[in-house]
Z-matrix of the N, CA and C atoms (Angstrom, degrees):
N
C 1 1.452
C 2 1.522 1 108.93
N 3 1.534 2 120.00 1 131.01
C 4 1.317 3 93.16 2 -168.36
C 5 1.413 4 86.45 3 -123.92
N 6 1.717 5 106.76 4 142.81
C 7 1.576 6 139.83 5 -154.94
C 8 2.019 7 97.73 6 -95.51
N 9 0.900 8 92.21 7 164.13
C 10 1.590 9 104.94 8 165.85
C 11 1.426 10 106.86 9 -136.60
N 12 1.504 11 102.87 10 141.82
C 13 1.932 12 94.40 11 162.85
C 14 0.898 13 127.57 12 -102.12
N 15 1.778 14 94.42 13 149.51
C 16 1.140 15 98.73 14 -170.02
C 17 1.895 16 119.98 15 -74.11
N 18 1.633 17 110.56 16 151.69
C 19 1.279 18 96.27 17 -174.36
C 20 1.382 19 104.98 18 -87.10
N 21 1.759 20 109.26 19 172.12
C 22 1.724 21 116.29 20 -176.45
C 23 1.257 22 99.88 21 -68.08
N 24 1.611 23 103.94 22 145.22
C 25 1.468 24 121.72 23 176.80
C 26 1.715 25 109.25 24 -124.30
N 27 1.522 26 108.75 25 116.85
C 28 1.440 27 95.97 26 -175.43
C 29 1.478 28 103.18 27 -90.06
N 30 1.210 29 111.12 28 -176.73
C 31 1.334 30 135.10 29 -170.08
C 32 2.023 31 101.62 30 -74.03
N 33 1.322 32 113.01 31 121.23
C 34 1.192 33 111.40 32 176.07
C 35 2.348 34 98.37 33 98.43
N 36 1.126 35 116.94 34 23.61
C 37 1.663 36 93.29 35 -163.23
C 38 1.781 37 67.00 36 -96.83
N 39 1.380 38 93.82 37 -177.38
C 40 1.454 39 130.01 38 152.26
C 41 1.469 40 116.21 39 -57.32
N 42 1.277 41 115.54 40 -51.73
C 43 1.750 42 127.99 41 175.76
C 44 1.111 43 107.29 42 -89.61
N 45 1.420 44 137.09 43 32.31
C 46 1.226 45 136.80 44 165.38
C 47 1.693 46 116.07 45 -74.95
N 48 1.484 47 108.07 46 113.54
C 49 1.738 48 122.78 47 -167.29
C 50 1.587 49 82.36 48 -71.90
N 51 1.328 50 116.63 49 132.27
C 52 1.597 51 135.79 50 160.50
C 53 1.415 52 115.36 51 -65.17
N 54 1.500 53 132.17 52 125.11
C 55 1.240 54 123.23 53 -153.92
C 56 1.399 55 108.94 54 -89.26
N 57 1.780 56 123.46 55 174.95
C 58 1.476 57 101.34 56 -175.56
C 59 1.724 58 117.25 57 87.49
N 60 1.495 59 103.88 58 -169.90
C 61 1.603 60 100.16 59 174.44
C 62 1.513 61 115.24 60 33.22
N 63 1.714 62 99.01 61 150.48
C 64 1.697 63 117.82 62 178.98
C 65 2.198 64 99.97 63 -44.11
N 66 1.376 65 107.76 64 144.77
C 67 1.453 66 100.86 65 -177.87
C 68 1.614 67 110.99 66 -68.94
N 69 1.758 68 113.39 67 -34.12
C 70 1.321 69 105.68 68 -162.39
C 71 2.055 70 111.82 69 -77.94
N 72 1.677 71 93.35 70 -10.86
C 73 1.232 72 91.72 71 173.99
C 74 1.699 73 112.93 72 -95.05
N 75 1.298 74 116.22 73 -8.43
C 76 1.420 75 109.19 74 163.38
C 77 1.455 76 103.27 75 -77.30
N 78 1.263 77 124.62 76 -32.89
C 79 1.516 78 113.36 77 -178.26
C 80 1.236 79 120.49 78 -79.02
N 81 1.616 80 131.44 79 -20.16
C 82 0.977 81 125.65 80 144.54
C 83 1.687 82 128.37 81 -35.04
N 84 1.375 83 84.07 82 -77.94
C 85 1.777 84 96.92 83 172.42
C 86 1.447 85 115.91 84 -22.45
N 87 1.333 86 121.43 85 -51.65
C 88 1.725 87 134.92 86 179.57
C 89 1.817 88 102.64 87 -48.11
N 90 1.298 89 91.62 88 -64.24
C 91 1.570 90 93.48 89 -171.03
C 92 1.560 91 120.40 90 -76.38
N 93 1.059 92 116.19 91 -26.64
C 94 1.678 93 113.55 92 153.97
C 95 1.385 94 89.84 93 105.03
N 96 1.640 95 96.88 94 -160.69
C 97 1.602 96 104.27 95 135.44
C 98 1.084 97 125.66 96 -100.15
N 99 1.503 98 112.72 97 130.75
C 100 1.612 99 124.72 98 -175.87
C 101 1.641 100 105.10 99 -68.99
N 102 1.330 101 104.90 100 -41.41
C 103 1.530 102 99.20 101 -170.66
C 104 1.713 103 129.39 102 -83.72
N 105 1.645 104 109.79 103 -19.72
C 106 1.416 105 113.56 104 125.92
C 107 1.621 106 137.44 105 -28.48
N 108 1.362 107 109.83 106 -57.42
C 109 1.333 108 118.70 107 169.38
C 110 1.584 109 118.08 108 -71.02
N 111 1.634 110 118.18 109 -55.19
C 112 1.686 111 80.46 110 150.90
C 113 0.733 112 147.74 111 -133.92
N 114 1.710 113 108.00 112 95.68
C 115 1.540 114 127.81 113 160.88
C 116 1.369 115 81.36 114 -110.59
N 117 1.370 116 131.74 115 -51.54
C 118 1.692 117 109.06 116 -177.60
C 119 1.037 118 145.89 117 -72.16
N 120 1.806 119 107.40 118 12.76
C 121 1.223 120 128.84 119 179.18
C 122 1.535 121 98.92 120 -95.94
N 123 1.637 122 103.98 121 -39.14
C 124 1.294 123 101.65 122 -178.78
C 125 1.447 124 143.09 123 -64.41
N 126 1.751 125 96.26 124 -34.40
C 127 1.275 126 129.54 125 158.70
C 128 1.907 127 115.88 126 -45.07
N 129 1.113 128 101.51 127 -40.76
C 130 1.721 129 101.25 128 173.82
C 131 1.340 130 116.73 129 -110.23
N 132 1.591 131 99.20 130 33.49
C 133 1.980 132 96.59 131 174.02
C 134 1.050 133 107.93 132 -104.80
N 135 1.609 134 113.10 133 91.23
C 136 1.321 135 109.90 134 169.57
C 137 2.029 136 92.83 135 -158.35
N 138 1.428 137 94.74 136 -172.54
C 139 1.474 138 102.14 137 -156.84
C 140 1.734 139 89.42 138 -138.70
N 141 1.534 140 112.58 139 131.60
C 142 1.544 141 112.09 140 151.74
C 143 1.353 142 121.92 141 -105.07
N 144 1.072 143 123.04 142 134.46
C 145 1.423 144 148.90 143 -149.77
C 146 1.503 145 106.91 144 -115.77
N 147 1.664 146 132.63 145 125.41
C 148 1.012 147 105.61 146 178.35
C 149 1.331 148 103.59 147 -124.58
N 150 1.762 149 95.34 148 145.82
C 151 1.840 150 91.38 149 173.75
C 152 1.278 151 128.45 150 -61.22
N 153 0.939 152 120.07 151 115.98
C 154 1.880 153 114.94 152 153.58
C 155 1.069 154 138.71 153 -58.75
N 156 1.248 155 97.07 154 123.36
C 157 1.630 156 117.10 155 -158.65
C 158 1.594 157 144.98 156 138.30
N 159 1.800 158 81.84 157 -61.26
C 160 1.326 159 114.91 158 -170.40
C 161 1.954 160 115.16 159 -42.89
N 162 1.658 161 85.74 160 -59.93
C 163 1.811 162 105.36 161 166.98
C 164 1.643 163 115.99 162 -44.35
N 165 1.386 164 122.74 163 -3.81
C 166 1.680 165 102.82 164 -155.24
C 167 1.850 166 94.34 165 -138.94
N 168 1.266 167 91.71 166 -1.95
C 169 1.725 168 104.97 167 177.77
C 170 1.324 169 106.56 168 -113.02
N 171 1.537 170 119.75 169 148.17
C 172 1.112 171 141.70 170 148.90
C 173 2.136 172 106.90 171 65.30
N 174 1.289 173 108.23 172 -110.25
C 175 1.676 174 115.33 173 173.19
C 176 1.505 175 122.30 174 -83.10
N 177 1.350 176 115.70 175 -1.61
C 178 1.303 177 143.28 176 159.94
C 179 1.198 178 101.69 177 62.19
N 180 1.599 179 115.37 178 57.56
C 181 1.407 180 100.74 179 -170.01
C 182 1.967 181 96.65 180 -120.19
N 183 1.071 182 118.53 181 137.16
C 184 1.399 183 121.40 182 -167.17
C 185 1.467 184 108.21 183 -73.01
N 186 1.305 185 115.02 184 141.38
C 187 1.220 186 130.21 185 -173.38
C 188 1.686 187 105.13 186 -96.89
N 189 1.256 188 140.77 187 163.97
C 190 1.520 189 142.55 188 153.17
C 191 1.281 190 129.68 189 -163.56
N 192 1.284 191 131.55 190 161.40
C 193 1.096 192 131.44 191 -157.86
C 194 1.542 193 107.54 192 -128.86
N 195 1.471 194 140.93 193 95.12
C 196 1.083 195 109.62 194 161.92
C 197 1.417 196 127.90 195 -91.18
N 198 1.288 197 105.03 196 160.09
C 199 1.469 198 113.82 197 -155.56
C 200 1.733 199 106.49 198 -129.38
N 201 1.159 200 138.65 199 126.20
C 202 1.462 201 137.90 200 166.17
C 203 1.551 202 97.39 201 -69.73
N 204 1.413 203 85.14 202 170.31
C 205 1.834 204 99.15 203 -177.93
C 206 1.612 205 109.83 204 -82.68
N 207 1.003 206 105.15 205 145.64
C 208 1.721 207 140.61 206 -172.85
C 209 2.087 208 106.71 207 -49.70
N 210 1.093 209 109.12 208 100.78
C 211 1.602 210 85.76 209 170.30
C 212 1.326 211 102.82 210 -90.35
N 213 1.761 212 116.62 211 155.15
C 214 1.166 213 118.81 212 -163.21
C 215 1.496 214 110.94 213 -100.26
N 216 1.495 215 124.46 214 -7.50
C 217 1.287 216 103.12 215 164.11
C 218 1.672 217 118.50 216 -86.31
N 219 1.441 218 103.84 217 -4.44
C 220 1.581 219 97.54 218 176.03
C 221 2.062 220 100.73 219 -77.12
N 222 1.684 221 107.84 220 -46.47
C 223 1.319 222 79.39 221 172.11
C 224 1.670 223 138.61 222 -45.81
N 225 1.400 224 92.54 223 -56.74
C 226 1.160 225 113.64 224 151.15
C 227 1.690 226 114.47 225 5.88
N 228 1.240 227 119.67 226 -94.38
C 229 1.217 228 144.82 227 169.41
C 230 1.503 229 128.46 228 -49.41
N 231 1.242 230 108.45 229 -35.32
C 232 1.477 231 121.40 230 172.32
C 233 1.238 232 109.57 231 -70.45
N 234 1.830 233 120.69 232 -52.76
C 235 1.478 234 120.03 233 170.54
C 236 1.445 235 127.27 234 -34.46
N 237 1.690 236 104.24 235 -56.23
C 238 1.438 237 138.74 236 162.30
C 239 1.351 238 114.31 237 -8.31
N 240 1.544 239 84.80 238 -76.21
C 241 1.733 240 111.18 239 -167.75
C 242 1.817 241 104.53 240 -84.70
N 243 1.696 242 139.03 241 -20.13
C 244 1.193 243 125.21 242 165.82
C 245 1.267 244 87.93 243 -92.99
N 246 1.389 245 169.81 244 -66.62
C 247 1.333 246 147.80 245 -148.64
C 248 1.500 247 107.14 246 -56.20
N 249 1.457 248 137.09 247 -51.22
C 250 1.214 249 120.90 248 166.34
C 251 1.563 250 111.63 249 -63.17
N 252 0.949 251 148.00 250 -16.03
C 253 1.431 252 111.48 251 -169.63
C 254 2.217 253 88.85 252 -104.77
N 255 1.764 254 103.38 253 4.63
C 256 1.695 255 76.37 254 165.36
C 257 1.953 256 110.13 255 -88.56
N 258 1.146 257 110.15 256 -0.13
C 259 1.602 258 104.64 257 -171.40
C 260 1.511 259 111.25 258 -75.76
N 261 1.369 260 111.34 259 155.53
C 262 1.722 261 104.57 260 177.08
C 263 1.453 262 109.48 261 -63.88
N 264 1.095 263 121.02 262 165.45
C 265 1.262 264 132.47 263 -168.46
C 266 2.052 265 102.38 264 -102.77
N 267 1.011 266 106.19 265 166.53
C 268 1.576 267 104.81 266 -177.39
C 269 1.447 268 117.53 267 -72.95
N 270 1.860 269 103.85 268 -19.86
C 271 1.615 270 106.37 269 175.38
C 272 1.533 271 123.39 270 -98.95
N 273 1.837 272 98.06 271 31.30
C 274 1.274 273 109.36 272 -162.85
C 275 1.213 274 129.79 273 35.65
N 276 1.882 275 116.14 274 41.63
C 277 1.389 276 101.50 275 143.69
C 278 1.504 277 121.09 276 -100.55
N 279 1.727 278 91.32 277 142.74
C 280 1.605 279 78.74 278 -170.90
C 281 2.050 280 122.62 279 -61.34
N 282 1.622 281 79.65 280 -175.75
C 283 1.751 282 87.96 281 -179.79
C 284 1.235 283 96.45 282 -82.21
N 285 1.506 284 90.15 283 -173.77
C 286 1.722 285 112.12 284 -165.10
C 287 1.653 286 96.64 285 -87.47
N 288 1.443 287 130.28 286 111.26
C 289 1.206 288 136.76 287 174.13
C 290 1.323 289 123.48 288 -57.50
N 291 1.360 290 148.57 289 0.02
C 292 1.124 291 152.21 290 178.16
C 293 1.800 292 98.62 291 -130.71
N 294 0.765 293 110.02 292 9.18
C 295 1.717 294 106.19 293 170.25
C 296 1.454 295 109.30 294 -44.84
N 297 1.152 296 133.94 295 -36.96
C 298 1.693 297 121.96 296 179.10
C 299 1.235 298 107.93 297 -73.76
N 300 1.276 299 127.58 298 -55.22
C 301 1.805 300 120.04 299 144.40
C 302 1.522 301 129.30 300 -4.16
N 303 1.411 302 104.06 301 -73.65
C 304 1.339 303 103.18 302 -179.09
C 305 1.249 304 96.52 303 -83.43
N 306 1.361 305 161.77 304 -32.18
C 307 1.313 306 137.47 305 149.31
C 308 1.909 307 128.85 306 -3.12
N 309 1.657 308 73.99 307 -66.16
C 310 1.074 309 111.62 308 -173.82
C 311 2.094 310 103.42 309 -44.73
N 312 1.329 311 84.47 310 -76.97
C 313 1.907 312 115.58 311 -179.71
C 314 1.689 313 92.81 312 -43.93
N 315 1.051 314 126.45 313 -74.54
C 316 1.418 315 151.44 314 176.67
C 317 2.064 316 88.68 315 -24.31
N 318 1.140 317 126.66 316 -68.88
C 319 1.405 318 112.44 317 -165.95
C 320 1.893 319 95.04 318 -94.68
N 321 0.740 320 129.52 319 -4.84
C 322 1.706 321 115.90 320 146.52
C 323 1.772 322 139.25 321 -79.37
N 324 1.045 323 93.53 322 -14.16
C 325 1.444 324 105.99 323 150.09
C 326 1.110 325 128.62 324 -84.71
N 327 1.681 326 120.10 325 -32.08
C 328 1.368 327 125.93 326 162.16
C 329 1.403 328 124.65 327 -68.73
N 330 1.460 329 120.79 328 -13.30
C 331 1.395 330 112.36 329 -162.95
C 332 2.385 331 81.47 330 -125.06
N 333 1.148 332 113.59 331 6.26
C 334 1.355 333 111.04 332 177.75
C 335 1.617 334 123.21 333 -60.01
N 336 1.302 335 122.92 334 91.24
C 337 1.915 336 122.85 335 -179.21
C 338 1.464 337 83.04 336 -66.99
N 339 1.893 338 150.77 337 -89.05
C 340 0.817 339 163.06 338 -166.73
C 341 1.493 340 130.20 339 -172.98
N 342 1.645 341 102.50 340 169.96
C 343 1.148 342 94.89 341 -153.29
C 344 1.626 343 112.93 342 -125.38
N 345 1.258 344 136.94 343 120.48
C 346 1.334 345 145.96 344 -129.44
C 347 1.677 346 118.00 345 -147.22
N 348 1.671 347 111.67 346 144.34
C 349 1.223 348 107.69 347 171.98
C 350 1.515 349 107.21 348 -127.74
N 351 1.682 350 96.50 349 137.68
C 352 1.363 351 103.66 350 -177.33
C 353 1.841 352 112.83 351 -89.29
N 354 1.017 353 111.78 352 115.60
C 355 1.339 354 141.87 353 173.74
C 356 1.393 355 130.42 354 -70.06
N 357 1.490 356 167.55 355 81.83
C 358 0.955 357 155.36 356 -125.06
C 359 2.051 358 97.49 357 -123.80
N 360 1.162 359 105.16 358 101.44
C 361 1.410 360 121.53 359 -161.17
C 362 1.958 361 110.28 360 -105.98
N 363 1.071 362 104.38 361 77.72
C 364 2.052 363 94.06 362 -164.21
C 365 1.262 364 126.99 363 67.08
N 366 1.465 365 103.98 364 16.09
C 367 1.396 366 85.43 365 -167.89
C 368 1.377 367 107.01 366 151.74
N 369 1.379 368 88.97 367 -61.29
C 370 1.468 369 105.61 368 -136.36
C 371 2.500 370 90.72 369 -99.83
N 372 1.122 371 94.83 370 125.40
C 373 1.501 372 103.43 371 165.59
C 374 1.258 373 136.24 372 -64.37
N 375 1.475 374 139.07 373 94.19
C 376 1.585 375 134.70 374 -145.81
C 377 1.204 376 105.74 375 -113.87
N 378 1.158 377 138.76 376 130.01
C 379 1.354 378 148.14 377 165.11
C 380 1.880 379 104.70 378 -82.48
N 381 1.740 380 115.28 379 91.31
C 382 1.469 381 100.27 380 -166.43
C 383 1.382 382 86.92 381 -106.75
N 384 1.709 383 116.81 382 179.03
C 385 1.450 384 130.78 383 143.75
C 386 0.784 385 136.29 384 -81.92
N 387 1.472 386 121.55 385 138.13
C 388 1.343 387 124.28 386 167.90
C 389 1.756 388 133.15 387 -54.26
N 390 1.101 389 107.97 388 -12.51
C 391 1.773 390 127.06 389 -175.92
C 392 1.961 391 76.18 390 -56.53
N 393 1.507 392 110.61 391 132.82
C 394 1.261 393 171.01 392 142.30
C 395 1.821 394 86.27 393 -23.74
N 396 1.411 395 118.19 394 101.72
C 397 1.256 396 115.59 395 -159.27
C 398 1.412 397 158.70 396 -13.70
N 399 1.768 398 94.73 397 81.78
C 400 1.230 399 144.65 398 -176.47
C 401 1.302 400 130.48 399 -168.07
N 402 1.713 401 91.74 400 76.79
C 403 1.403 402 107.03 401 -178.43
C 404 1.454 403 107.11 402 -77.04
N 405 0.748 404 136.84 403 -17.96
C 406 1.691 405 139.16 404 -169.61
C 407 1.693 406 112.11 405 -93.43
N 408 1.489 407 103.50 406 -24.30
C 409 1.278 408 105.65 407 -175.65
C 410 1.780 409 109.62 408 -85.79
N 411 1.434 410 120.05 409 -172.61
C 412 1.510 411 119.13 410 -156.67
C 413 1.509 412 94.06 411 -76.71
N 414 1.124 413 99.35 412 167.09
C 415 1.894 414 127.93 413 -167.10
C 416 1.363 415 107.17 414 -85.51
N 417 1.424 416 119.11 415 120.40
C 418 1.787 417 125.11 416 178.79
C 419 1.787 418 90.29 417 -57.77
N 420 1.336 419 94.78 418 -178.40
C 421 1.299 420 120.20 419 -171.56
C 422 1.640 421 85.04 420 -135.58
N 423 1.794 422 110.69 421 -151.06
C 424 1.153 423 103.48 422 166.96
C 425 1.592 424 120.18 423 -110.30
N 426 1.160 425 104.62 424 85.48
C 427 1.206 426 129.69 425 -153.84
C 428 1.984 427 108.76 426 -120.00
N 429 1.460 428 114.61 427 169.11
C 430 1.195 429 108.99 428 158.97
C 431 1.436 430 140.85 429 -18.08
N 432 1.791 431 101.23 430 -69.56
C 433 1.028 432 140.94 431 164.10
C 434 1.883 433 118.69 432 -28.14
N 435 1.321 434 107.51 433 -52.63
C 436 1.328 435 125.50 434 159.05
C 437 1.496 436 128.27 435 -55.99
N 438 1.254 437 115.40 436 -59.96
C 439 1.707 438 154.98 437 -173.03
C 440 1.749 439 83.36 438 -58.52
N 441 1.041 440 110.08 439 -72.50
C 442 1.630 441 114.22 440 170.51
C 443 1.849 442 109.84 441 -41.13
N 444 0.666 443 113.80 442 -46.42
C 445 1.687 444 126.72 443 -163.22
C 446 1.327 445 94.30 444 -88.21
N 447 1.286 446 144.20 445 -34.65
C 448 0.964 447 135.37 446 132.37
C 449 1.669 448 152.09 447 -50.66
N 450 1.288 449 93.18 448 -1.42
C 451 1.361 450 120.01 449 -159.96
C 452 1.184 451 122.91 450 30.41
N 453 1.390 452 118.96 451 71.39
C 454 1.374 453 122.49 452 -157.61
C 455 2.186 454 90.03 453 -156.01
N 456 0.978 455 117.48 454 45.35
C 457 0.987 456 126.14 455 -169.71
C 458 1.953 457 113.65 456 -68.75
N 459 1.149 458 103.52 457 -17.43
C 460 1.617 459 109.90 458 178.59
C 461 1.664 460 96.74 459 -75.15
N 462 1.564 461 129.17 460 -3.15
C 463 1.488 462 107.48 461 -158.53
C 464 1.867 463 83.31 462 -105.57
N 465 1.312 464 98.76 463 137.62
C 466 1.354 465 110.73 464 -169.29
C 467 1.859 466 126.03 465 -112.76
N 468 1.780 467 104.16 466 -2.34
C 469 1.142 468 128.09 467 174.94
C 470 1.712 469 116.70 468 -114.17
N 471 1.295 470 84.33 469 140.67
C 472 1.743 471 89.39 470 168.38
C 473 1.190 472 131.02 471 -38.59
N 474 1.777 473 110.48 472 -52.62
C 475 1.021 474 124.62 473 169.81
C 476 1.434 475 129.93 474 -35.94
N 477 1.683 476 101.34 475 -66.24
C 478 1.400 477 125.89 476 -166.66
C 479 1.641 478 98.50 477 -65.75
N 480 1.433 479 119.46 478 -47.71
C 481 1.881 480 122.16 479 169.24
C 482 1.306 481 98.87 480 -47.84
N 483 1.453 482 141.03 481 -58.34
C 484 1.379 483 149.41 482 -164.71
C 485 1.833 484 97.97 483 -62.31
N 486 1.208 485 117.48 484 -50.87
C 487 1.533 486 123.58 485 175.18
C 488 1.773 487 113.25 486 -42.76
N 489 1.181 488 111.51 487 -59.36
C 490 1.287 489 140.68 488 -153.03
C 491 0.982 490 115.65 489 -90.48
N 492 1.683 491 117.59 490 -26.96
C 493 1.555 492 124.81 491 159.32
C 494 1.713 493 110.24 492 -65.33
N 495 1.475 494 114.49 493 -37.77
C 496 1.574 495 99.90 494 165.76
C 497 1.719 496 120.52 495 -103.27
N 498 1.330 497 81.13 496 -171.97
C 499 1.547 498 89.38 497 -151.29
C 500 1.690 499 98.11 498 -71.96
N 501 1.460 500 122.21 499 -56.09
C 502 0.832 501 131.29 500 177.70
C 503 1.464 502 129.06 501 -137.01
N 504 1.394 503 115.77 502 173.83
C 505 1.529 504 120.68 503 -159.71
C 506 1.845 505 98.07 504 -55.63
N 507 1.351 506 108.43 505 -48.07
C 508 1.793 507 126.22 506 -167.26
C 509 1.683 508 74.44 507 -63.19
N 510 1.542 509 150.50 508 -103.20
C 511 1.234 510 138.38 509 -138.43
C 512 1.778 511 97.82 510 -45.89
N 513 0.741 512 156.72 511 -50.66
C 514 1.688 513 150.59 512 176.62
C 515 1.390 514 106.02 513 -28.39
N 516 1.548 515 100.74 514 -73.86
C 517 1.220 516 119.94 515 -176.07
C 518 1.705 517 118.74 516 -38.11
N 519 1.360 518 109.01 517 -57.92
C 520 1.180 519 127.03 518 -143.22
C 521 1.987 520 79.47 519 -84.34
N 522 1.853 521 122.90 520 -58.62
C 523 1.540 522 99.99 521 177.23
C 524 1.255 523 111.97 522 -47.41
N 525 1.399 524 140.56 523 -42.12
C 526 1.305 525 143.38 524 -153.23
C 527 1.944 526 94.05 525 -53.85
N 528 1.332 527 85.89 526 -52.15
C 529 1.844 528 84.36 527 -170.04
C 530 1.163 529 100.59 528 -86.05
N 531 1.578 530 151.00 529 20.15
C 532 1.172 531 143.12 530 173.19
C 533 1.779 532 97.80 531 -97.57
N 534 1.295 533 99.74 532 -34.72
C 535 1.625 534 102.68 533 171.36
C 536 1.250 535 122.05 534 -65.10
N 537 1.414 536 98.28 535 -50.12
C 538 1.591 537 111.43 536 176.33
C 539 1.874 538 119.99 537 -35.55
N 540 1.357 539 81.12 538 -61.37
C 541 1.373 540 99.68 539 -177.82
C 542 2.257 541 109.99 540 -66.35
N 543 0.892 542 95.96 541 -46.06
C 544 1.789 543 91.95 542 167.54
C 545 1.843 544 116.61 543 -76.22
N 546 1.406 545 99.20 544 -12.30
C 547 1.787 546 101.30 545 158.22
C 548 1.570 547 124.68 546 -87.61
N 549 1.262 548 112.15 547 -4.15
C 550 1.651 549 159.76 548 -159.60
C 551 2.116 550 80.93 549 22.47
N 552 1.098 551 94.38 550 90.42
C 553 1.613 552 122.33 551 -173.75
C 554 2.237 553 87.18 552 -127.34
N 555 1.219 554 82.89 553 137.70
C 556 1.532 555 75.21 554 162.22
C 557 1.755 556 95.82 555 -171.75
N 558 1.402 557 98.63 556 131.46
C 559 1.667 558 120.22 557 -166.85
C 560 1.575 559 101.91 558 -90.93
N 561 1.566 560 130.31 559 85.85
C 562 1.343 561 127.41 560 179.58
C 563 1.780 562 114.96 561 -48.96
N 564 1.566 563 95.55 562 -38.26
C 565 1.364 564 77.65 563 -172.11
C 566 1.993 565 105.76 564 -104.15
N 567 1.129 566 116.19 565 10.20
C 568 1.263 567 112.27 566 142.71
C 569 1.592 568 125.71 567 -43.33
N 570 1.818 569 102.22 568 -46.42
C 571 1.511 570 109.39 569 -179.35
C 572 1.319 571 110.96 570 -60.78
N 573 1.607 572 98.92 571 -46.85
C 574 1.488 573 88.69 572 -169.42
C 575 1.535 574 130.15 573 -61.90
N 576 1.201 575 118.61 574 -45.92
C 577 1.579 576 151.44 575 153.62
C 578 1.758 577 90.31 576 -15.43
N 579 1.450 578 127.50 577 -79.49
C 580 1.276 579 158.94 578 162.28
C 581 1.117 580 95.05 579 7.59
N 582 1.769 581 105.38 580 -77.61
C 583 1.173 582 136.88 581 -135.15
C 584 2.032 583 100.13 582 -80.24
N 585 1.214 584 99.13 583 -33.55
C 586 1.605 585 122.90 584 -177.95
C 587 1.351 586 107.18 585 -67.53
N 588 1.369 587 122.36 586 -25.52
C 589 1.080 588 123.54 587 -149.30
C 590 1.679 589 99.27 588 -100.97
């Protein structure tokens, strides 16, 4: 059986083995449950994102998005599928010109928990919803619910709600890689593409 050592533990650490008692049940004790811990690591893996803009217009009340972390074969795939449809086509019509956009939109809707405005109420800081009076109730996504709240109710895709909630194509872009980077996902040949451009 091959052992590892253990490292020194001073008096007062966090990993301090409790003295006394059978060893494998003090060493238990140390490590807990691991699988308790992560689900509660998992439970808070996510990132809030804030729109730009929202704060500096109109009731100045901040808009945000939280977002879970990025799996990389869905990016993966999304790139895939908007990088071909931005290339010209063989009958020279061109590609779709905002394809890094909807790239973009395309993995923020996928990685979207919900989407929320923070409110400053007596005091007290509120994370409300946007749902069309029902601030108290649960948080649109990019959904109807939003599209409405936006008053933009003819837009009938995730995407296009995800578009329209920011200001512009560069704010998409720029959360897309703010996620990226806290999913620590990173698209090499995104850079390169980037970099060409």
């Amino acid at each position: 059986m091959l052992s590892v050592p253990m490292p020194a533990f001073s008096p007062g650490s966090d990993y301090e083995i409790p003295e006394g008692g059978d060893r494998v049940k003090r060493l238990a004790n140390v490590l807990g449950d691991i699988g308790a811990t992560r689900q509660a690591i998992e439970a808070k893996l996510w990132k809030d994102l804030e729109v730009l803009g929202y704060r500096d217009e109109g009731a100045h009340v901040p808009v945000f998005v939280r977002y879970s972390p990025l799996s990389p074969d869905r990016i993966a795939n999304a790139w895939e599928k908007w990088e071909k449809r931005g290339k010209a086509r063989k009958d020279g019509t061109p590609g779709h010109q905002r394809w890094r956009a909807m790239f973009s939109a395309e993995v923020l809707v996928e990685a979207c928990i919900g989407v929320y405005a923070e409110i400053d109420d007596a005091g007290e800081v509120l994370q409300v919803s946007l749902r069309k009076d029902d601030p108290l109730g649960p948080w649109t996504k990019f959904d109807a619910d939003l599209a409405a709240a936006l008053r933009r109710p003819e837009l009938t895709t995730a995407i296009d709600v995800c578009l329209a909630l920011y200001r512009t194509d560069g704010d998409v872009l720029m959360t897309a890689g703010s996620l990226q980077e806290f999913s620590g996902i990173a698209l090499p040949k995104a850079d390169e593409d980037f970099s060409e451009s």
